[in-house]
LOBAKOL-313281 format. One record per residue (C-alpha): residue number from 1; residue in one letter; x, y, z. Coordinates in steps of 0.1 Angstrom, whole numbers, always signed. Layout:
BEGIN
vexvex=NUM | bator=A | xx=X | yy=Y | zz=Z .
...
END
This chain:
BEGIN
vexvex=1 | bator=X | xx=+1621 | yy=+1188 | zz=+1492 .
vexvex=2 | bator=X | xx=+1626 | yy=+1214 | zz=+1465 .
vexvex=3 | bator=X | xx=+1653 | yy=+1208 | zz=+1439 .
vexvex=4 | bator=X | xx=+1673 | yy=+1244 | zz=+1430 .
vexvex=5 | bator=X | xx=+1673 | yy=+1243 | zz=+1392 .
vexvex=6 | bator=X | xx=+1699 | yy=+1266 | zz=+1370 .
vexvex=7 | bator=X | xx=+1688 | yy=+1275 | zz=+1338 .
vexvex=8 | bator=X | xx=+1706 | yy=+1280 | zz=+1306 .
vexvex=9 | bator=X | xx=+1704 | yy=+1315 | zz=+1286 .
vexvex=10 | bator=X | xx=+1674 | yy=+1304 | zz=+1265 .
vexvex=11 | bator=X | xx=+1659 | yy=+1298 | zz=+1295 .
vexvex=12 | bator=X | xx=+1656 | yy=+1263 | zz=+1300 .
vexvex=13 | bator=X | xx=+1667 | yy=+1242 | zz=+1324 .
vexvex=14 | bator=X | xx=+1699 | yy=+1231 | zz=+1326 .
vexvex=15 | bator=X | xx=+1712 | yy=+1215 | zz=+1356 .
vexvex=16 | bator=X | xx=+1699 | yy=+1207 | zz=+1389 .
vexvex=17 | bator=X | xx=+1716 | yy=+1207 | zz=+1424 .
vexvex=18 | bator=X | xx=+1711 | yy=+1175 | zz=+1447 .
vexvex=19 | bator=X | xx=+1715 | yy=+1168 | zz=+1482 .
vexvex=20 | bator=X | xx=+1744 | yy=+1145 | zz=+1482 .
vexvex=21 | bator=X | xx=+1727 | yy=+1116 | zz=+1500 .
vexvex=22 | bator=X | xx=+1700 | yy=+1118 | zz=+1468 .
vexvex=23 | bator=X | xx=+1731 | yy=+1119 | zz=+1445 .
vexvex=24 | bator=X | xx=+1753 | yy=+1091 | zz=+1460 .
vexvex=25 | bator=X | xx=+1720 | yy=+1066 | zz=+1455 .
vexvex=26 | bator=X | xx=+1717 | yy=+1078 | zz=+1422 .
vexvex=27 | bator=X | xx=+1750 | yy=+1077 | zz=+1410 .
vexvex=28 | bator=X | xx=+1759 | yy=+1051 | zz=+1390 .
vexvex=29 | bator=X | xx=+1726 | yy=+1060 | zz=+1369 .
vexvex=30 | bator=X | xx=+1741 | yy=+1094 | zz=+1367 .
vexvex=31 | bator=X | xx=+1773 | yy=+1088 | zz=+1355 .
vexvex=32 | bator=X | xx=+1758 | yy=+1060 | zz=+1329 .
vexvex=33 | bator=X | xx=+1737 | yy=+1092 | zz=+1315 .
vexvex=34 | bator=X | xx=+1766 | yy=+1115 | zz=+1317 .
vexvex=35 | bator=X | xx=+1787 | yy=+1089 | zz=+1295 .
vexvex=36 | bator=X | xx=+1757 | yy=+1084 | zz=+1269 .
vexvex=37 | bator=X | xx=+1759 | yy=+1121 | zz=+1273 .
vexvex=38 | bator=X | xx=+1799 | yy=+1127 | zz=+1268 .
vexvex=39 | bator=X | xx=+1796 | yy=+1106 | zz=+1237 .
vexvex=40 | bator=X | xx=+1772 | yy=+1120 | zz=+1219 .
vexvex=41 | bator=X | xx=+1748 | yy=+1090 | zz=+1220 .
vexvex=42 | bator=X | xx=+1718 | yy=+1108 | zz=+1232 .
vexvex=43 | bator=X | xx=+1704 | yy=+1128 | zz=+1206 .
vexvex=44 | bator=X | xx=+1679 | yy=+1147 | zz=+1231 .
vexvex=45 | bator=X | xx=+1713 | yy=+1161 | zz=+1239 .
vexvex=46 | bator=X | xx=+1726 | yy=+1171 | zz=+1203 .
vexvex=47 | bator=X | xx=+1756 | yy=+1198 | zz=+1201 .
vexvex=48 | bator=X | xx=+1741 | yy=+1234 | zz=+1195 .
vexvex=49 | bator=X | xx=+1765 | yy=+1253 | zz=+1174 .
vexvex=50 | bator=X | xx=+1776 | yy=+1291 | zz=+1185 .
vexvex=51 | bator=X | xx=+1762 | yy=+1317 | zz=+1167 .
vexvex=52 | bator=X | xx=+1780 | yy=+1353 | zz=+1174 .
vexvex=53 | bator=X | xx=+1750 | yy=+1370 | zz=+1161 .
vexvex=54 | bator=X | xx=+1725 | yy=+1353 | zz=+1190 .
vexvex=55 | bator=X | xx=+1752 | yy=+1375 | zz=+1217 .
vexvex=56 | bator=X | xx=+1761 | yy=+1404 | zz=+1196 .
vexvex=57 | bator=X | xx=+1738 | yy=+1434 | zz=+1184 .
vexvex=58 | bator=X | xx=+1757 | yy=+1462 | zz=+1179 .
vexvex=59 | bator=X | xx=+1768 | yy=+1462 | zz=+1139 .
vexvex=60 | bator=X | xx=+1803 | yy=+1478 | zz=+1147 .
vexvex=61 | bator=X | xx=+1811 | yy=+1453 | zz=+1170 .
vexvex=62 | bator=X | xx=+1799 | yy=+1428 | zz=+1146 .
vexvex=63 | bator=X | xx=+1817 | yy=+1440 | zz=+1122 .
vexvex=64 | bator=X | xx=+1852 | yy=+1446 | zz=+1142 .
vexvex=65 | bator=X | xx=+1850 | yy=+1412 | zz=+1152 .
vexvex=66 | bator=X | xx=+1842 | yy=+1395 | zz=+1118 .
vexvex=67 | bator=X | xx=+1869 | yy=+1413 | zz=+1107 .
vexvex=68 | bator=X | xx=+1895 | yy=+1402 | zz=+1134 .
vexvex=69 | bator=X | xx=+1911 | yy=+1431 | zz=+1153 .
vexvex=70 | bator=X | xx=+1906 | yy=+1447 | zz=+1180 .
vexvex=71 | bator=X | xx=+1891 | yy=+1478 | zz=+1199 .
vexvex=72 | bator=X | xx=+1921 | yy=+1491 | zz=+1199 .
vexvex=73 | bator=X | xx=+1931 | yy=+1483 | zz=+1163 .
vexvex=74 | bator=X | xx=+1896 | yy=+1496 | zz=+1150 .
vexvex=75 | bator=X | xx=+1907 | yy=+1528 | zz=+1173 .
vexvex=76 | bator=X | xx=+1942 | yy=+1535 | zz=+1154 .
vexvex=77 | bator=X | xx=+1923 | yy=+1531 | zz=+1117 .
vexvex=78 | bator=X | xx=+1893 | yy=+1555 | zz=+1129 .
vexvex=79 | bator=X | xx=+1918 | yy=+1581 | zz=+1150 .
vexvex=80 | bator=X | xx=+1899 | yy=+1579 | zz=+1179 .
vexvex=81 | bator=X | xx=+1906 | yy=+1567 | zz=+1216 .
vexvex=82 | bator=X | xx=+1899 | yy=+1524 | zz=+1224 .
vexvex=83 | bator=X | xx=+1876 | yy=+1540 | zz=+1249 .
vexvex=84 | bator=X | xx=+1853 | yy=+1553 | zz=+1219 .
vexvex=85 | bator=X | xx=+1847 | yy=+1526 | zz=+1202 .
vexvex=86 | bator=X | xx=+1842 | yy=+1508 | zz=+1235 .
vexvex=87 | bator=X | xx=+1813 | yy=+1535 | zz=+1239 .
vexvex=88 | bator=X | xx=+1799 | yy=+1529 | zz=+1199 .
vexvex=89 | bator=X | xx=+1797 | yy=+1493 | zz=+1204 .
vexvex=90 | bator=X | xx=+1779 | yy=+1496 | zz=+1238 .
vexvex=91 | bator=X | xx=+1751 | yy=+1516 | zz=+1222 .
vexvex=92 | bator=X | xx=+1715 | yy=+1507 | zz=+1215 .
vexvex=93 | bator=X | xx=+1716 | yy=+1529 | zz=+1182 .
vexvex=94 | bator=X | xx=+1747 | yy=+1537 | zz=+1152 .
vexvex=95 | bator=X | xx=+1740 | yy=+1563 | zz=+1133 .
vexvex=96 | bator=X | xx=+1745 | yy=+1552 | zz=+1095 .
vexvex=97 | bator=X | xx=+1771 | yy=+1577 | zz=+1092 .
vexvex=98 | bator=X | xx=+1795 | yy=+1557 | zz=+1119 .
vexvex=99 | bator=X | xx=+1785 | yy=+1524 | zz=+1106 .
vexvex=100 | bator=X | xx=+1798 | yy=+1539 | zz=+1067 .
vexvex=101 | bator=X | xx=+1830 | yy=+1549 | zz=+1084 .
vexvex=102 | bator=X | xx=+1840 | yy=+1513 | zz=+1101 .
vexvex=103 | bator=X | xx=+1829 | yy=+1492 | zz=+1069 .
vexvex=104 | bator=X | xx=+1849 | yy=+1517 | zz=+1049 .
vexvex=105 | bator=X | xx=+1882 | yy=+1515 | zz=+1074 .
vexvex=106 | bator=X | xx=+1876 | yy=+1474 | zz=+1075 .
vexvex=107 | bator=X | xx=+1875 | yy=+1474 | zz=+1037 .
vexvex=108 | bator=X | xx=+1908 | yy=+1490 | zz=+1035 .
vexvex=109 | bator=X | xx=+1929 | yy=+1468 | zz=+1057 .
END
């Protein structure tokens, strides 16, 4: 019998599915480990803190959401449409030129 595994984003595993009859003989082991676990008692298991820059590349949106407004908001200060600055902070690349403008507008509040 193969076990499904689900990984977390890093990539390592982070859960695993059992057939129920394998889980009912296991589980009073399993909730023992999930209380040790709950608890913070196993330090294999220690709390990983969020980091917005590990999920967020693009500097505008960085910088939009450091600052605490929204899309939209960012959108009224730079006269453009919500939908633009959707588009700036899906791309790859921003020009210096756009980045100069946002840091400028957040500045200002």
């Amino acid at each position: 019998m193969t076990l499904q595994k689900i990984k977390s984003i890093d990539g390592k595993d982070e859960y695993v599915l059992l057939p129920v009859v394998v889980y009912q003989t296991l589980k009073d082991q399993i909730e023992k480990a999930l209380t040790t676990y709950e608890t913070g008692q196993d330090d294999a298991q220690a709390y990983v803190p969020f980091v917005l820059e590990d999920y967020v590349d693009n500097p505008v949106a960085m910088a939009r959401i450091k600052a605490g407004i929204t899309q939209e908001q960012l959108a009224q200060r730079l006269g453009v449409s919500q939908a633009y600055v959707s588009q700036v902070e899906r791309r790859v690349h921003v020009t210096n030129k756009m980045l100069e403008r946002v840091t400028a507008i957040l500045v200002k509040k």
